[in-house]
mmCIF file as gemmi writes it, N, C-alpha and C atoms, coordinates in Angstrom:
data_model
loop_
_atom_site.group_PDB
_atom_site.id
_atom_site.type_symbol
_atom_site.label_atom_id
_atom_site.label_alt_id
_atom_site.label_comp_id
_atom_site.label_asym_id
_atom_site.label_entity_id
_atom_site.label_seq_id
_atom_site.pdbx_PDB_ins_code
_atom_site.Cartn_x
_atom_site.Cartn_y
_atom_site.Cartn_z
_atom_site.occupancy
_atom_site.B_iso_or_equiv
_atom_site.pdbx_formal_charge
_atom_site.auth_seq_id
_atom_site.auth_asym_id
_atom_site.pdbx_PDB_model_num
ATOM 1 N N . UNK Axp A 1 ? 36.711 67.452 34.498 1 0 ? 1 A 1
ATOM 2 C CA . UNK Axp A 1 ? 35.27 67.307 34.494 1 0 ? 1 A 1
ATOM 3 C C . UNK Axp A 1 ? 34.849 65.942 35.028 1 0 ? 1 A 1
ATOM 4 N N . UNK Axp A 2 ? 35.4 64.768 34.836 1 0 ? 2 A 1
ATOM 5 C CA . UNK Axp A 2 ? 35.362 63.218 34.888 1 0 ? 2 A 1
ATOM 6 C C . UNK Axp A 2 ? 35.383 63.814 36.377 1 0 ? 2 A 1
ATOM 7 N N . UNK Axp A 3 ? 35.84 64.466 37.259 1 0 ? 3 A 1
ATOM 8 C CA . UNK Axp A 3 ? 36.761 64.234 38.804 1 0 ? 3 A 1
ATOM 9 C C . UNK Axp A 3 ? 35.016 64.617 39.109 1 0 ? 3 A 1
ATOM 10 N N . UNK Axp A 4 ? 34.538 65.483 38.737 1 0 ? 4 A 1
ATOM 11 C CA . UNK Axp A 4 ? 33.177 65.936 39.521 1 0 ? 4 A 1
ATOM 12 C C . UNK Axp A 4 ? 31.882 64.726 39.32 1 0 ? 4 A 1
ATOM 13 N N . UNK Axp A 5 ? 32.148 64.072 38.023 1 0 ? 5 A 1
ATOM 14 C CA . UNK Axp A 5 ? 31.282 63.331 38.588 1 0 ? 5 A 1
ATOM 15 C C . UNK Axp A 5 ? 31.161 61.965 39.174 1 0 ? 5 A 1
ATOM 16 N N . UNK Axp A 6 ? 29.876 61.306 39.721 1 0 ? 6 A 1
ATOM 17 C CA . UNK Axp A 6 ? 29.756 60.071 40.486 1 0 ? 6 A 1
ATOM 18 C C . UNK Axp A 6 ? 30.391 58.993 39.263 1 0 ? 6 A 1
ATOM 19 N N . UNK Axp A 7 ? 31.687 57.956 39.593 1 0 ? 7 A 1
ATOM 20 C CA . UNK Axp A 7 ? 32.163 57.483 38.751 1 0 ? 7 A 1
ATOM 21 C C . UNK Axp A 7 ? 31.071 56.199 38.56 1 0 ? 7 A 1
ATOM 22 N N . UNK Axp A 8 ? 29.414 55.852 39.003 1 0 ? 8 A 1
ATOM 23 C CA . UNK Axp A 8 ? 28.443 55.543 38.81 1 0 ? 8 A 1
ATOM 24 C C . UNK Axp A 8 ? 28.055 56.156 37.458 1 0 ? 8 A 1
ATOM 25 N N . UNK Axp A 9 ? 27.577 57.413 37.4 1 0 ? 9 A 1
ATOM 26 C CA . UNK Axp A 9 ? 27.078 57.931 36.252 1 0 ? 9 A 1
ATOM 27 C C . UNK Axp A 9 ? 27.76 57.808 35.199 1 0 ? 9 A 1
ATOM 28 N N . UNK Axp A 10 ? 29.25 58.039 35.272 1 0 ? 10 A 1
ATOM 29 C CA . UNK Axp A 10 ? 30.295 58.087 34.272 1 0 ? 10 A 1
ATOM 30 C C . UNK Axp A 10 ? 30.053 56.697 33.951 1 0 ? 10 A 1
ATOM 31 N N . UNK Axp A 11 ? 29.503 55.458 34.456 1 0 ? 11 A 1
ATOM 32 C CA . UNK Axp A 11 ? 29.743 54.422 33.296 1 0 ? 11 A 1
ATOM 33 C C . UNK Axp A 11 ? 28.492 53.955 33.101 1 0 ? 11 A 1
ATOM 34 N N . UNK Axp A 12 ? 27.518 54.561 33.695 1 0 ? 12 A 1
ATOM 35 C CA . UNK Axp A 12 ? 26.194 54.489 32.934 1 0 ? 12 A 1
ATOM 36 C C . UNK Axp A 12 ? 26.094 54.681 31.441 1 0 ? 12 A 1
ATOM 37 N N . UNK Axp A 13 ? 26.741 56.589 31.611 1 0 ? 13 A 1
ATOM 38 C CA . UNK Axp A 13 ? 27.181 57.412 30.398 1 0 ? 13 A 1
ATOM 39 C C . UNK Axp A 13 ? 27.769 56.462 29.364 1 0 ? 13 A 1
ATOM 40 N N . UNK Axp A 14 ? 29.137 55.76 29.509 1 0 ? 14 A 1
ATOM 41 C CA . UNK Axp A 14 ? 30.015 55.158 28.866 1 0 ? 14 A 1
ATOM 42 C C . UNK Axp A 14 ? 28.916 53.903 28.581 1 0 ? 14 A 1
ATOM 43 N N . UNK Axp A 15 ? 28.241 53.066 29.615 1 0 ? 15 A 1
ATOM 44 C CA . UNK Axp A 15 ? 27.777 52.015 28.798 1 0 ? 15 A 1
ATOM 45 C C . UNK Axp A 15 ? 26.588 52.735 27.828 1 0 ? 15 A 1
ATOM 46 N N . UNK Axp A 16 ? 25.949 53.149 28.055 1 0 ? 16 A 1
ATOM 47 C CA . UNK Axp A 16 ? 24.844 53.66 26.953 1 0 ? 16 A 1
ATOM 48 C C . UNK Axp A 16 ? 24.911 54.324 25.822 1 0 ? 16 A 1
ATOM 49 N N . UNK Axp A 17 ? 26.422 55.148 25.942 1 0 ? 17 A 1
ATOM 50 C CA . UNK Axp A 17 ? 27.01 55.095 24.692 1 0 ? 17 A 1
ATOM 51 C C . UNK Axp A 17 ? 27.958 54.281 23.658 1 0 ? 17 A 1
ATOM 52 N N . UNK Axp A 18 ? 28.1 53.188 24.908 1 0 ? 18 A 1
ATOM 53 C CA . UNK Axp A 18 ? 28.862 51.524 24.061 1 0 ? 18 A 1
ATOM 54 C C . UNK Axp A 18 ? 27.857 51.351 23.569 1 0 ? 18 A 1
ATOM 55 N N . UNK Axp A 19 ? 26.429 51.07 23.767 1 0 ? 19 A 1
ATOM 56 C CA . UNK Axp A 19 ? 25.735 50.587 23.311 1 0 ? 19 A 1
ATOM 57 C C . UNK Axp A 19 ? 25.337 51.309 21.723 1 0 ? 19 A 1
ATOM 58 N N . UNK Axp A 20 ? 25.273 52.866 21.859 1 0 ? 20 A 1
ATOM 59 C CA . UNK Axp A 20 ? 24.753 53.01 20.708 1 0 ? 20 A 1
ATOM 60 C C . UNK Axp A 20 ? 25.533 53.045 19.49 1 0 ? 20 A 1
ATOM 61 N N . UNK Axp A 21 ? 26.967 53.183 20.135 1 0 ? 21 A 1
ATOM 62 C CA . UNK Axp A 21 ? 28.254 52.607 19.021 1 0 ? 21 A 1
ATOM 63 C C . UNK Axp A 21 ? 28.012 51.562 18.631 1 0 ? 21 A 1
ATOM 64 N N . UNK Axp A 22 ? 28.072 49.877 19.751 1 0 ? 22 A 1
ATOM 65 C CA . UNK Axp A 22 ? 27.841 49.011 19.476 1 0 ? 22 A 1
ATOM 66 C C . UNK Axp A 22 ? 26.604 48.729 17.799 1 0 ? 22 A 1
ATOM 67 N N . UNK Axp A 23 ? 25.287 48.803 18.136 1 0 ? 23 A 1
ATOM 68 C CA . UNK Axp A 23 ? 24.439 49.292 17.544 1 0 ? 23 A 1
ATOM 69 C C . UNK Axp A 23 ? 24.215 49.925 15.913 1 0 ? 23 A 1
ATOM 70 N N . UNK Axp A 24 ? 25.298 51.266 15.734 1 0 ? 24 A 1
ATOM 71 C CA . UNK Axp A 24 ? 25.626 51.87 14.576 1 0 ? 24 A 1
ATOM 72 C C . UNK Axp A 24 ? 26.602 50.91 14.21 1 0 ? 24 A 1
ATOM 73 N N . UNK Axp A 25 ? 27.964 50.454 14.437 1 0 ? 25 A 1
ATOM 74 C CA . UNK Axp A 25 ? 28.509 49.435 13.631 1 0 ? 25 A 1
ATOM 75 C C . UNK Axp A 25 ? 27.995 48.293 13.194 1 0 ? 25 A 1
ATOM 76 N N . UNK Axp A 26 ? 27.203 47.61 13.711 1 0 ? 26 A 1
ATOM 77 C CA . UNK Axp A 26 ? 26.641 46.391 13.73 1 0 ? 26 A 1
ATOM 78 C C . UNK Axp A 26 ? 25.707 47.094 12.089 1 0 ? 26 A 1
ATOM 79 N N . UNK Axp A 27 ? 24.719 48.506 12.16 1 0 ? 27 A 1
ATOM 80 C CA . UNK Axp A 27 ? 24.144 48.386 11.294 1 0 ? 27 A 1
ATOM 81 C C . UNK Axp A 27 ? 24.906 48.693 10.014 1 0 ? 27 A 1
ATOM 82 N N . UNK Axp A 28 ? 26.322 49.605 10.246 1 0 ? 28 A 1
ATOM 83 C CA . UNK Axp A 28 ? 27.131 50.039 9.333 1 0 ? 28 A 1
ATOM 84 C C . UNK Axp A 28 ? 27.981 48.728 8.507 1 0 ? 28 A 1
ATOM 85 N N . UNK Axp A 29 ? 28.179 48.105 9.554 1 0 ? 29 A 1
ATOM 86 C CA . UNK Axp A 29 ? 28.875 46.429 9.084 1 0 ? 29 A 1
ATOM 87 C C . UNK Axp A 29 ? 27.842 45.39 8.168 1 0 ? 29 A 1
ATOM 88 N N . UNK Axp A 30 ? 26.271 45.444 8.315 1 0 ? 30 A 1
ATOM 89 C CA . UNK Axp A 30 ? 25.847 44.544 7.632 1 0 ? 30 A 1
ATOM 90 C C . UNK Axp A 30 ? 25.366 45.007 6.423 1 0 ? 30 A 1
ATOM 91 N N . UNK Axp A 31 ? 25.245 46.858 6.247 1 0 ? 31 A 1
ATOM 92 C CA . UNK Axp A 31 ? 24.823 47.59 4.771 1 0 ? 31 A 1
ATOM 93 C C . UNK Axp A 31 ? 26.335 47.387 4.124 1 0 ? 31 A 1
ATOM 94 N N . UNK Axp A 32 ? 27.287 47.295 4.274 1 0 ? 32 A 1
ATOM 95 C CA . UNK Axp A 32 ? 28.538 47.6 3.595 1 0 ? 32 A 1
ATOM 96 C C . UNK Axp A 32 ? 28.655 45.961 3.658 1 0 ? 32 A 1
ATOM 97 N N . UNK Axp A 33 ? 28.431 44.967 4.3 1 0 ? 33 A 1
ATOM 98 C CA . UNK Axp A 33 ? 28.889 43.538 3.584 1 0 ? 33 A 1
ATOM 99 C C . UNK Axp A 33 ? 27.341 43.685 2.203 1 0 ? 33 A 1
ATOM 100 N N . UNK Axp A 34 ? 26.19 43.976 2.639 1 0 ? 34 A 1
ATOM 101 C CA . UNK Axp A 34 ? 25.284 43.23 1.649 1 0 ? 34 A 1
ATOM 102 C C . UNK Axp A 34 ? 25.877 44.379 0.372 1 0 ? 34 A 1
ATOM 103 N N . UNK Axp A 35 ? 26.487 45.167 0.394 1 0 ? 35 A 1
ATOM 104 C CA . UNK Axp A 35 ? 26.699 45.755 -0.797 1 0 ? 35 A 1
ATOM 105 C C . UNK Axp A 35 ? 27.748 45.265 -1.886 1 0 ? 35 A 1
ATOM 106 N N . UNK Axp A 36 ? 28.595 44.447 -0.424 1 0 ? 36 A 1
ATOM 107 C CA . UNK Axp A 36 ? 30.061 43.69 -0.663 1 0 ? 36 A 1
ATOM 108 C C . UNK Axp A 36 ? 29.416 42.273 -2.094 1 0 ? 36 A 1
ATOM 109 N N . UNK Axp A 37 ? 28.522 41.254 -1.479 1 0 ? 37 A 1
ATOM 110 C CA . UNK Axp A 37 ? 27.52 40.147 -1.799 1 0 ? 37 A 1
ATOM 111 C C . UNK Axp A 37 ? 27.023 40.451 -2.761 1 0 ? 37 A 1
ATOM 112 N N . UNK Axp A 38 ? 26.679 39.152 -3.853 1 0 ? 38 A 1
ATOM 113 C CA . UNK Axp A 38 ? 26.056 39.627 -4.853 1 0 ? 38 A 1
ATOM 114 C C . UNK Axp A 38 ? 24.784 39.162 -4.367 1 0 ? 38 A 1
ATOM 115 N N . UNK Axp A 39 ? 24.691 38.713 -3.756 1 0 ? 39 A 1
ATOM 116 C CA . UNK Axp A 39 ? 22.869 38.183 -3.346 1 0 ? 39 A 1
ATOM 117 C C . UNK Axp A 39 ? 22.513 39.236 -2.177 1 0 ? 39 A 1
ATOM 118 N N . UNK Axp A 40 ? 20.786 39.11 -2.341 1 0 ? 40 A 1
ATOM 119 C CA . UNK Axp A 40 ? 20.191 40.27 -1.043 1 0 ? 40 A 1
ATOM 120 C C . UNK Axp A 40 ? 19.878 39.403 0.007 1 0 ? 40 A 1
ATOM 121 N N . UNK Axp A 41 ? 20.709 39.989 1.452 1 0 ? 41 A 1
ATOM 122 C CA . UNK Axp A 41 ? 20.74 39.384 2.339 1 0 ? 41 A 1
ATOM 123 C C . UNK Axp A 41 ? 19.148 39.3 2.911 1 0 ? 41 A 1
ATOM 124 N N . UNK Axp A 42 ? 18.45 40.303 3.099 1 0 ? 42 A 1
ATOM 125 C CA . UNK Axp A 42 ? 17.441 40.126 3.946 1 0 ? 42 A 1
ATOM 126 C C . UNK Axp A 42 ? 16.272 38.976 3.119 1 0 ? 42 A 1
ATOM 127 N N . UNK Axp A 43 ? 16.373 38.785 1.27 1 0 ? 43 A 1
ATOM 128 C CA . UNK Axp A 43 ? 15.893 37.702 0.788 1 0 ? 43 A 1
ATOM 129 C C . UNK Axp A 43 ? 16.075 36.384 1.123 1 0 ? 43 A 1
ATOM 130 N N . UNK Axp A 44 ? 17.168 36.358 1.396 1 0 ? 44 A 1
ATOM 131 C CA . UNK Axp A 44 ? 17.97 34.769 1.197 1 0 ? 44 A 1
ATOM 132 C C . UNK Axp A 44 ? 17.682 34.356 3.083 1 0 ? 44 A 1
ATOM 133 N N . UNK Axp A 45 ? 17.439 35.687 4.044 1 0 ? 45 A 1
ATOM 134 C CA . UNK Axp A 45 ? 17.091 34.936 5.124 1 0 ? 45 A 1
ATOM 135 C C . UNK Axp A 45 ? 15.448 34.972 5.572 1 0 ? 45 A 1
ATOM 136 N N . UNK Axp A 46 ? 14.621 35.358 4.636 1 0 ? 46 A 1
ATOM 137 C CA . UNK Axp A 46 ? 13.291 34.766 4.136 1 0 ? 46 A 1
ATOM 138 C C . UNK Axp A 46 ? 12.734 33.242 3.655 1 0 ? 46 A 1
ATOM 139 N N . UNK Axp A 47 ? 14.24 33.523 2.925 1 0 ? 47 A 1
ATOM 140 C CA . UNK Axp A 47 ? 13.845 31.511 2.204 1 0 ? 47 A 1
ATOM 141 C C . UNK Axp A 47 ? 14.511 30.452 3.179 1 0 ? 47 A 1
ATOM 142 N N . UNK Axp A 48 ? 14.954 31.141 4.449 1 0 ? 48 A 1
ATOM 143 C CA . UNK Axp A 48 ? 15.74 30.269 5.63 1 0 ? 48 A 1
ATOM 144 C C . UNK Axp A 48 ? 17.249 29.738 5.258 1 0 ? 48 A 1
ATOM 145 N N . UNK Axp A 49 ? 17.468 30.461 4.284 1 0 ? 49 A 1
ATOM 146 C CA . UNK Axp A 49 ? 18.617 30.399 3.932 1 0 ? 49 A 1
ATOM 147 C C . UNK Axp A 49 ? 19.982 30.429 5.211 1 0 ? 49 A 1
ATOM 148 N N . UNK Axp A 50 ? 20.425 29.478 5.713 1 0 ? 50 A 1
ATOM 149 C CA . UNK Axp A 50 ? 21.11 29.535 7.456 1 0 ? 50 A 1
ATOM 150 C C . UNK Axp A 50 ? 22.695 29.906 7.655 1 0 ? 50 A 1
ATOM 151 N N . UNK Axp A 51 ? 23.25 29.463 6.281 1 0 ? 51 A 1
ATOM 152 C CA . UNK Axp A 51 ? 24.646 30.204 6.239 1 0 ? 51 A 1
ATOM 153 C C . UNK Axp A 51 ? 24.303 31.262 6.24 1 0 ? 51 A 1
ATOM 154 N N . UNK Axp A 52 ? 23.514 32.408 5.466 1 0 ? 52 A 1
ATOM 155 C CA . UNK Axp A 52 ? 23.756 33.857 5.749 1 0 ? 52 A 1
ATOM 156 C C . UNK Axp A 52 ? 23.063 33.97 6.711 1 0 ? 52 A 1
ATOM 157 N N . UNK Axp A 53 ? 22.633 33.892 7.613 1 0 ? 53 A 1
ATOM 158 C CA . UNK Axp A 53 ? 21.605 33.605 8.979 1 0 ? 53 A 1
ATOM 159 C C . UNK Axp A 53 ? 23.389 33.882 9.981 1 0 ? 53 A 1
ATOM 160 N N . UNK Axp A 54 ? 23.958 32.116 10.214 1 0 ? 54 A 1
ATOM 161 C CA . UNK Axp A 54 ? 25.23 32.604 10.643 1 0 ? 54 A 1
ATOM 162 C C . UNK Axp A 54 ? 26.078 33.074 10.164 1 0 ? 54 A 1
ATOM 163 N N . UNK Axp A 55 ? 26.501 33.592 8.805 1 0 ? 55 A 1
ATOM 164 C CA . UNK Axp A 55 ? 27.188 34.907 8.308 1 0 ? 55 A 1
ATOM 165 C C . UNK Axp A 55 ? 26.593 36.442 9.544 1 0 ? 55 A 1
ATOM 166 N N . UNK Axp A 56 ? 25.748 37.082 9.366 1 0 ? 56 A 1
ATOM 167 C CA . UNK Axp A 56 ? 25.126 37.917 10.137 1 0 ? 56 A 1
ATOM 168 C C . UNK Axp A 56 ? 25.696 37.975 11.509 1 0 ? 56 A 1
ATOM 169 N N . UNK Axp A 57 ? 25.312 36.542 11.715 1 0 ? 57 A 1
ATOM 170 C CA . UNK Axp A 57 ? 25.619 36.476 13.33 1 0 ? 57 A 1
ATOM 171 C C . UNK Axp A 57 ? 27.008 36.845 13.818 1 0 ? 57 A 1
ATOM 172 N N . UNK Axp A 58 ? 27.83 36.02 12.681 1 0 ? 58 A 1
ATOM 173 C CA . UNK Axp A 58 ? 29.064 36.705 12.994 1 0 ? 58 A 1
ATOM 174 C C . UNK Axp A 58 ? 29.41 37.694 13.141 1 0 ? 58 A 1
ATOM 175 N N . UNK Axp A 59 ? 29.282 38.518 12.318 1 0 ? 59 A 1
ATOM 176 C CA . UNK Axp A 59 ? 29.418 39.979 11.913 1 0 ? 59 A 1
ATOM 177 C C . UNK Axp A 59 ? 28.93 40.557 13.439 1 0 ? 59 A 1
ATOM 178 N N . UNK Axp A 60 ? 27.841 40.523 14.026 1 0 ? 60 A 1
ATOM 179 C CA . UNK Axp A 60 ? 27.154 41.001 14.885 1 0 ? 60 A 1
ATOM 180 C C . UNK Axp A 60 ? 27.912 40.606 16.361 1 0 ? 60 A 1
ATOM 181 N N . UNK Axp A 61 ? 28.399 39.29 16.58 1 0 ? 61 A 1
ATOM 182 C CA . UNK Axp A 61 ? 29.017 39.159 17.775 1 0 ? 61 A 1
ATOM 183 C C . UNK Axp A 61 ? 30.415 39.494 17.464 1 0 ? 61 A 1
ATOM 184 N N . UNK Axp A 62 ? 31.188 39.854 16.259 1 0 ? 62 A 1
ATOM 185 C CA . UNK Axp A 62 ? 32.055 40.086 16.041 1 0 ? 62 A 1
ATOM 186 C C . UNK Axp A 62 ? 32.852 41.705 16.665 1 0 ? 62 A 1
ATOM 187 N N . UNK Axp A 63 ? 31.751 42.68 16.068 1 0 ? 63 A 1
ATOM 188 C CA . UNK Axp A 63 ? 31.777 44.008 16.122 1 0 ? 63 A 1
ATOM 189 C C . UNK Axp A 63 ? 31.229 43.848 17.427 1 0 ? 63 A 1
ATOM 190 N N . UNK Axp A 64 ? 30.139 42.961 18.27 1 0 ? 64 A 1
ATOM 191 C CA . UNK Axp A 64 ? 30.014 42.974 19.321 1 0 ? 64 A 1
ATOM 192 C C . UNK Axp A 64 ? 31.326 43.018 20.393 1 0 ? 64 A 1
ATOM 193 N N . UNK Axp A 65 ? 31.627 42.049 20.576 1 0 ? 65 A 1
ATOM 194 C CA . UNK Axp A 65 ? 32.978 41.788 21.164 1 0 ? 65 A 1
ATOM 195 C C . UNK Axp A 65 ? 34.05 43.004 20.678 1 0 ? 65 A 1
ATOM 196 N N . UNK Axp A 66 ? 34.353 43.292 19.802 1 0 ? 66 A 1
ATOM 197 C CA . UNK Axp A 66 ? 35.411 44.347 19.295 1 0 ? 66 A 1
ATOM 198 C C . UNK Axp A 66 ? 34.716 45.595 19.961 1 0 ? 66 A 1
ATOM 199 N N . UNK Axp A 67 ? 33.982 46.307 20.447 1 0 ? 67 A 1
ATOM 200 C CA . UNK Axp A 67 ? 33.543 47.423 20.639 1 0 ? 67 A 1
ATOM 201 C C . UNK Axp A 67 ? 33.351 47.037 22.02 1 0 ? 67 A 1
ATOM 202 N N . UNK Axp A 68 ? 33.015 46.161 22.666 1 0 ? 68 A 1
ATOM 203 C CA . UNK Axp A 68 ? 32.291 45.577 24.281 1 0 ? 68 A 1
ATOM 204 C C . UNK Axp A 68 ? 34.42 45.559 24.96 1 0 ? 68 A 1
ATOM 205 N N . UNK Axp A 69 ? 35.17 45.018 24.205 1 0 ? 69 A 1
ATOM 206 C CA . UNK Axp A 69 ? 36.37 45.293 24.613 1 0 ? 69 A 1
ATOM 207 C C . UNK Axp A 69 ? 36.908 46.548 24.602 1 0 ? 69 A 1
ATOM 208 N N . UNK Axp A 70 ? 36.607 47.424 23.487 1 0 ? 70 A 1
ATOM 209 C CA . UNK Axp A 70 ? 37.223 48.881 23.314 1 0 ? 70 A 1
ATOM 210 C C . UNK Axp A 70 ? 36.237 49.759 24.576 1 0 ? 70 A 1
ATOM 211 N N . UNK Axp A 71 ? 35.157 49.662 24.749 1 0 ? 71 A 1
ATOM 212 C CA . UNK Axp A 71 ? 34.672 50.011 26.238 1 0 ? 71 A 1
ATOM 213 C C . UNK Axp A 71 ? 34.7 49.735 27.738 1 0 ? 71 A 1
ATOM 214 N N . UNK Axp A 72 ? 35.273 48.403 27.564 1 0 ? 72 A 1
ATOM 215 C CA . UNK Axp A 72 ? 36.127 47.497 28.802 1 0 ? 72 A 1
ATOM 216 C C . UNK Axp A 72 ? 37.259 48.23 28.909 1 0 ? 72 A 1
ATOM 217 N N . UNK Axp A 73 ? 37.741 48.437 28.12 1 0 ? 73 A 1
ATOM 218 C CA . UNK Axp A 73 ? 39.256 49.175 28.145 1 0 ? 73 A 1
ATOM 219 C C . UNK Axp A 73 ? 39.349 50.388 28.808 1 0 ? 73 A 1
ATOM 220 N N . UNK Axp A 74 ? 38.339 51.331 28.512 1 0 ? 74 A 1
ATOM 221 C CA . UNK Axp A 74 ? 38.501 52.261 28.699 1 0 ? 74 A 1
ATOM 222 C C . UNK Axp A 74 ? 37.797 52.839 29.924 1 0 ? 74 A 1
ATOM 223 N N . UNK Axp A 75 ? 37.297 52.281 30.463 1 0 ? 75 A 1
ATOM 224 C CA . UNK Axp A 75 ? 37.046 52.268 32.175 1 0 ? 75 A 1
ATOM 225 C C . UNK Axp A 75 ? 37.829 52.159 33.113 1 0 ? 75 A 1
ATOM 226 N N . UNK Axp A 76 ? 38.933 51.882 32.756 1 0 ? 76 A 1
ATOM 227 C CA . UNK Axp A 76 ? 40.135 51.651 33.376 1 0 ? 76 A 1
ATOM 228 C C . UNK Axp A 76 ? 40.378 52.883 34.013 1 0 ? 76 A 1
């Protein structure tokens, strides 16, 4: 099926569905740490609270990068 189509579309396809993987982990990764935490994350970055500010971030370029490589890969 891959042979018929424009290998253009095929990574349109592939990036727009990195993306919405990307996306669902990122939101699956930060409900399962704030459940992990005894404090509520989206409070504590109200009061400018900046470690969990870059806690987050991590998490987010983390699963970023881990998923942006598992779709690099697989274009091959």
């Amino acid at each position: 099926m891959t042979e018929s189509l424009d290998p253009i579309i095929l990574n349109i396809i592939y990036a727009c569905m990195g993306g919405f993987l990307t996306l669902l982990f990122m939101w699956l990764g930060c409900k399962i740490f704030g459940h992990i935490v005894s404090f509520s994350i989206p409070e504590q970055l109200k009061n400018g609270n900046q470690a969990v500010g870059q806690m987050i971030m991590g998490i987010y370029i983390g699963i970023g990068v881990a998923m942006g490589l598992v779709i690099g890969l697989g274009l091959n």
